[in-house]
Each structure stands twice: as structure tokens, then as C-alpha cells.
C-alpha positions in Angstrom: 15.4 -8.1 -23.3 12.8 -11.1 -22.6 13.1 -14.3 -23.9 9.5 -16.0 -23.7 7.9 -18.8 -25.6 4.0 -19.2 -25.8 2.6 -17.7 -23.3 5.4 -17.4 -21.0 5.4 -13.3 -21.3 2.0 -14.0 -19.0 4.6 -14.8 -16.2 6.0 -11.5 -16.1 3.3 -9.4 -16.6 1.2 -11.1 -13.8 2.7 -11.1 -11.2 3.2 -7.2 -11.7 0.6 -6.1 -12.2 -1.1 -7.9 -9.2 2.2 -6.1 -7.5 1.2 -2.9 -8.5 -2.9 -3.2 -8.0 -1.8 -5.2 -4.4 0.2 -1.8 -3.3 -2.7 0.5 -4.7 -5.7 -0.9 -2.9 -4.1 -2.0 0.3 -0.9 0.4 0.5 3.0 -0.3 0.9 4.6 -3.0 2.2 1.2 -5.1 3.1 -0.6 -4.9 -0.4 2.7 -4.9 -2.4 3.3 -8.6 -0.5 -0.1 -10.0 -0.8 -0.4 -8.8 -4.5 3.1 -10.4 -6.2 2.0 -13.9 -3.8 -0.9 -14.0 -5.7 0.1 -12.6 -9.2 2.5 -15.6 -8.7 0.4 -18.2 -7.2 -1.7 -17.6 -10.1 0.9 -17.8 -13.0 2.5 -20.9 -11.1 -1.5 -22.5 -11.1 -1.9 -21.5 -14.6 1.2 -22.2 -15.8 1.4 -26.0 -14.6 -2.1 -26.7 -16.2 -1.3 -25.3 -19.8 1.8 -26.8 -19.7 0.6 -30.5 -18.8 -2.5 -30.2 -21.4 -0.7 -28.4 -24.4 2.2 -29.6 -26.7 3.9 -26.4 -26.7 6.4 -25.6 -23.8 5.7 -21.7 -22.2 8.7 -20.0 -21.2 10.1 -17.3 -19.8 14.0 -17.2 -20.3 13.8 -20.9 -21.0 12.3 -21.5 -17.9 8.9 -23.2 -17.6 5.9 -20.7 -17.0 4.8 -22.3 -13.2 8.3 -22.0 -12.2 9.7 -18.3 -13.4 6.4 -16.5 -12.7 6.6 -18.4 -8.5 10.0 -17.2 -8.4 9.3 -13.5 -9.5 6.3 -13.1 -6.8 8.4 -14.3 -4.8 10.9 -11.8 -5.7 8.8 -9.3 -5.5 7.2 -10.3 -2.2 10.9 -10.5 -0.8 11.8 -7.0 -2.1 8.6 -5.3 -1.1 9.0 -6.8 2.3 12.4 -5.2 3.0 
């Protein structure tokens, strides 16, 4: 079950799906890697500017949207590495 606010759902879908476009166009483990550093480059990018400009706080388990969608590329850059 997810647990988002706003548009903290953003910060699990990213990430995989750049995961899964990363491992499609440049094969396992290389495009896997590059794909969920980016998906979550992006989110973490993203995420801090909506969250300074707007009132609302975006969430992803109760974490804010920068921070949960770095730490699942990273996640998935670790696993996909291995």
C-alpha cells in the first residue's frame, strides 16, 4: 500500500520507469543504473522546487518528495548493480 500526499506518487513512478526505459535502451546492469540515477535525480530536482514554491507538502510515506524518490534510484541503482 502507498501512502503519498500531492504529488509524491510522482516519486515512485519516476524513478521506475526511467529504471525500466534505462535497461531497455542500453541493456542490464549498465542502463538499469544510469536509468533509476536519473529517474531519481530528477524526482529529487523536481521535488525540492515544488516543495519550496508550494504550500502543500508532497509525500511519499510521509517522506518529502526530493528525499524518498533519491533514496529509491538509489535503490534501484544499488540493486541493479549487484
Amino acid at each position: 500500500m502507498l501512502i503519498w500526499a500531492g504529488k509524491g506518487i510522482w516519486a515512485f513512478v519516476i524513478p521506475i520507469f526511467f529504471w525500466l526505459i534505462g535497461g531497455a535502451l542500453l541493456g542490464e546492469p549498465k542502463g538499469t543504473v544510469i536509468g533509476s540515477l536519473v529517474g531519481g535525480g530528477l524526482i529529487w530536482y523536481f521535488g525540492r522546487r515544488i516543495n519550496e514554491d508550494d504550500d502543500n507538502q508532497h509525500t511519499l510515506f510521509f517522506i518529502p518528495m526530493q528525499w524518498s524518490g533519491l533514496a529509491l534510484g538509489l535503490l534501484l541503482a544499488f540493486g541493479s548493480a549487484t
